[in-house]
VEXDREN-2710 file (C-alpha; in Angstrom, 1 decimal):
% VEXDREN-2710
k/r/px/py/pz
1/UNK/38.1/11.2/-0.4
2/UNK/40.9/13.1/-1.9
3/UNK/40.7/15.4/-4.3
4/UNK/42.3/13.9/-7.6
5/UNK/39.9/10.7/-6.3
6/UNK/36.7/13.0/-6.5
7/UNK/37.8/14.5/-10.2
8/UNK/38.2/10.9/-11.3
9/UNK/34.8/10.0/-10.3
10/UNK/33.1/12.8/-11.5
11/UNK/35.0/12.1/-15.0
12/UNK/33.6/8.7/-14.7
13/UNK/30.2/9.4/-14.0
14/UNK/30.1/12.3/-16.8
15/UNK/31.2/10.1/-19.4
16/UNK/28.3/7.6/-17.9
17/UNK/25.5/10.1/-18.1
18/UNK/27.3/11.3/-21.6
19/UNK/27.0/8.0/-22.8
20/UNK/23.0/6.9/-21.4
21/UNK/19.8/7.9/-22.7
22/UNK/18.4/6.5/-19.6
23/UNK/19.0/6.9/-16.1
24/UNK/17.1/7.1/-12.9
25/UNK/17.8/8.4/-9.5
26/UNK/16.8/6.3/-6.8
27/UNK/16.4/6.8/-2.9
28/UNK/17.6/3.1/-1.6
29/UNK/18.6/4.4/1.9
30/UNK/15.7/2.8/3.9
31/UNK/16.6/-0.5/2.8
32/UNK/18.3/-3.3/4.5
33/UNK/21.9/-4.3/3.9
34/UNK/20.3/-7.8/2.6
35/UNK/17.6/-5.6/0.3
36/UNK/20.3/-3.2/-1.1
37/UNK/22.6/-6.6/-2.1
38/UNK/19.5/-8.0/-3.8
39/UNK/18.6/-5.0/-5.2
40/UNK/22.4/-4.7/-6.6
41/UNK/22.4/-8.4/-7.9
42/UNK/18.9/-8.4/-9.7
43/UNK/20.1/-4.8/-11.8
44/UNK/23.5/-6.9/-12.6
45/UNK/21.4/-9.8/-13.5
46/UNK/19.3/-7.4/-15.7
47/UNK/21.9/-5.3/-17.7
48/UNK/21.5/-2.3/-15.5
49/UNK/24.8/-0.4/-13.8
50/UNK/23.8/0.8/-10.6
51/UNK/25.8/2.7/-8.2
52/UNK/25.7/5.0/-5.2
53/UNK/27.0/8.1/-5.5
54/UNK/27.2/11.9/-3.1
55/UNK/24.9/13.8/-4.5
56/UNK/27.7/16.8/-4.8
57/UNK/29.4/15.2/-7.5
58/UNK/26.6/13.9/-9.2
59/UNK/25.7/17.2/-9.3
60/UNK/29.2/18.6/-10.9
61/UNK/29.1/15.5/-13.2
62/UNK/25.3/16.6/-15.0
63/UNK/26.9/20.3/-14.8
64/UNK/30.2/18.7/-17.4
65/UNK/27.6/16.8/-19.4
66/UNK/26.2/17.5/-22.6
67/UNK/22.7/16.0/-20.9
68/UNK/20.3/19.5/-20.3
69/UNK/19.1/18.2/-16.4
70/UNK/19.0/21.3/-14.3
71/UNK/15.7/19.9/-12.9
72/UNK/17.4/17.1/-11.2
73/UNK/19.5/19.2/-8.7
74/UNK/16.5/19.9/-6.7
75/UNK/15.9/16.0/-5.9
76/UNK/19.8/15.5/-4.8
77/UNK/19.8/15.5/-1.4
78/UNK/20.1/12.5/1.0
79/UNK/21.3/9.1/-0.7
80/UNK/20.8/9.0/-4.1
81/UNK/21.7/5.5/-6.1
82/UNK/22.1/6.6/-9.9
83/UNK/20.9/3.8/-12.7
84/UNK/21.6/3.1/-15.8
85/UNK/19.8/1.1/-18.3
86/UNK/19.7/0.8/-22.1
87/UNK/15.8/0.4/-22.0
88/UNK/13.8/3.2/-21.0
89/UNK/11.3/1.3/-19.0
90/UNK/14.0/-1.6/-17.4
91/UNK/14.7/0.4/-14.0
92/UNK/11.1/1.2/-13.4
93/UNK/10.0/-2.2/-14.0
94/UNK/13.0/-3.4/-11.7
95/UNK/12.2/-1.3/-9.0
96/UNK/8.2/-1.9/-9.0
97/UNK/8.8/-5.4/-8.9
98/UNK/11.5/-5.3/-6.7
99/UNK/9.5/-3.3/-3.9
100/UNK/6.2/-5.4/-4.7
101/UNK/3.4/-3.8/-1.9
102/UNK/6.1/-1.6/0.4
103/UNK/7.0/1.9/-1.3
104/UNK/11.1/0.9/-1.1
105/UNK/13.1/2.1/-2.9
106/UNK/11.9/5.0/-3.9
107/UNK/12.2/6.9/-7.3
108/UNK/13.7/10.6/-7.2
109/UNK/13.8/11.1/-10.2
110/UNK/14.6/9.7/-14.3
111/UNK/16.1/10.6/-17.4
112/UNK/14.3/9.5/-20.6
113/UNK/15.7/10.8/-23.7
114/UNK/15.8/14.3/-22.9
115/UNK/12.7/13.8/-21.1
116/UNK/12.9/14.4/-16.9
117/UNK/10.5/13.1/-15.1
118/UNK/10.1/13.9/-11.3
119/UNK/9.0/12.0/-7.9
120/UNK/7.8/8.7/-7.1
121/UNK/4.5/9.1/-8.3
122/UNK/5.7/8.8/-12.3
123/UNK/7.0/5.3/-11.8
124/UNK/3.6/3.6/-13.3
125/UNK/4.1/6.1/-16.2
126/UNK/7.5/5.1/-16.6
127/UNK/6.3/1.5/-16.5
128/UNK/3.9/1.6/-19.0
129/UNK/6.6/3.1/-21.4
130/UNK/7.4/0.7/-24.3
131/UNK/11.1/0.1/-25.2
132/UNK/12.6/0.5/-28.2
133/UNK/12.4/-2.9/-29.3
134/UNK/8.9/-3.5/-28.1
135/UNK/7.7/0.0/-30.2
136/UNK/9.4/-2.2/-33.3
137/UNK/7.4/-5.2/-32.7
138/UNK/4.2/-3.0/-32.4
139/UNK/5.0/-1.6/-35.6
140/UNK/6.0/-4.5/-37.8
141/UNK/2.9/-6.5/-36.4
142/UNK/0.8/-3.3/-37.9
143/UNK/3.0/-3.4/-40.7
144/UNK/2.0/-7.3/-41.3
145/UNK/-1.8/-7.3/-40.5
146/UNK/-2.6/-6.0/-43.9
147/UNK/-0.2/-8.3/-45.8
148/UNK/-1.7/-11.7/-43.5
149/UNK/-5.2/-10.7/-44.3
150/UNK/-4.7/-10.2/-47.9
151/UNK/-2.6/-13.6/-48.3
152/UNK/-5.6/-14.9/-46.2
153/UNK/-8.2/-13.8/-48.4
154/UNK/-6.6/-15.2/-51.4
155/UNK/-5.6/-18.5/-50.0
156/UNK/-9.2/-18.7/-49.2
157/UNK/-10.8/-17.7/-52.8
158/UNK/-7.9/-20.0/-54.0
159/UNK/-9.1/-22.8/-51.8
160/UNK/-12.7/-22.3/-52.6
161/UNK/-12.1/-22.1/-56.8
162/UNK/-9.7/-25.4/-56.3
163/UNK/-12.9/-26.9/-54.6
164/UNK/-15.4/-25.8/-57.4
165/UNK/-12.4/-26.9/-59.8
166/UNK/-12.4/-30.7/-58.4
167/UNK/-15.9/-30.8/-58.3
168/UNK/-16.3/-29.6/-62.1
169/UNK/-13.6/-32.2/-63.1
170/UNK/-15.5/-35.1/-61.1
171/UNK/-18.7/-34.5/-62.4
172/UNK/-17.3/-35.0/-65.9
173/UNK/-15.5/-37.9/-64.8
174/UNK/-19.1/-39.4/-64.0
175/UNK/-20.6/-38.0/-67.1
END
C-alpha cells in the first residue's frame, strides 16, 4: 500500500472513530472464509460497519482522534476487525449469537462512550448493557406505572359508585 493510500485510510477511519460512540475490536482471524462472509453479511443486515484493518494504522488513526483510547494499543496486534454500531450493546449481541457454543470470533476489545472495556471475558457485560432506546422505554414505563394505577383506582371507585348509583335508582323505581 502506497503511501498517500495509507494517509487516506487512516483519514477515513479517524473521521469513523470521530464520529462513533461505539466500536469494538474483534479478533475474526480463526474463521472460515464462509464464517467471515456471514459474519460480514449479518453486521450489514444489522446496521453495523465492519471492516478489517492493520493494526498500525488503526493505531495512528485513535492517535488523530479526539476519542481518549490509549488502552487499546496494547490489544492491536494480529488481525483486528474494527466495528461500528450506533447501539452500545448491537456488536456484542451480534457476535455472541453469531459464535453460539465455539469462542469465534473473539472480542479484543470495545469502546462505549468513553468507557474501554478489555478482553473476551467482558462480552456478557457488554450484552447485558441496555441501549439507548431500551433505557427510554424502562423509564417511560416507570414514568407511567403511577399514572395507570391511579386511572385504575378511579375507574374502579367510579365503577363501584355507578353500581351503588343504578342500584339506588332501581330500588326507587320498585318503590
Amino acid at each position: 500500500m502506497k503511501k498517500s493510500q495509507k494517509s487516506e485510510v487512516i483519514e477515513s477511519l479517524k473521521q469513523k472513530f470521530d464520529d462513533a460512540t461505539f466500536f469494538y475490536f474483534i479478533d475474526e482471524s480463526t474463521l472460515t472464509a464462509a464464517k467471515t462472509s456471514k459474519l460480514r453479511r449479518t453486521a450489514f443486515e444489522k446496521g453495523i460497519s465492519y471492516s478489517v484493518v492493520k493494526n498500525t494504522l488503526i493505531k495512528k488513526a485513535l492517535e488523530q482522534s479526539n476519542k481518549n483510547a490509549d488502552e487499546v494499543y496494547n490489544i492491536l496486534h494480529g488481525p483486528t476487525a474494527v466495528f461500528f454500531s450506533t447501539n452500545s450493546n448491537d456488536i456484542a449481541k451480534l457476535v455472541k449469537e453469531f459464535r453460539g457454543e465455539d469462542v469465534k470470533p473473539e472480542l479484543k476489545a470495545a469502546y462505549i462512550d468513553s468507557d474501554i472495556y478489555i478482553g473476551d471475558a467482558e462480552l456478557k457485560n457488554l450484552v447485558a448493557l441496555k441501549s439507548k432506546n431500551e433505557l427510554i422505554g424502562d423509564i417511560i414505563g416507570l414514568l407511567q406505572s403511577p399514572a395507570t394505577n391511579l386511572i385504575a383506582a378511579l375507574q374502579g371507585n367510579a365503577d363501584k359508585k355507578i353500581g351503588s348509583l343504578v342500584k339506588a335508582l332501581e330500588e326507587k323505581a320498585q318503590a
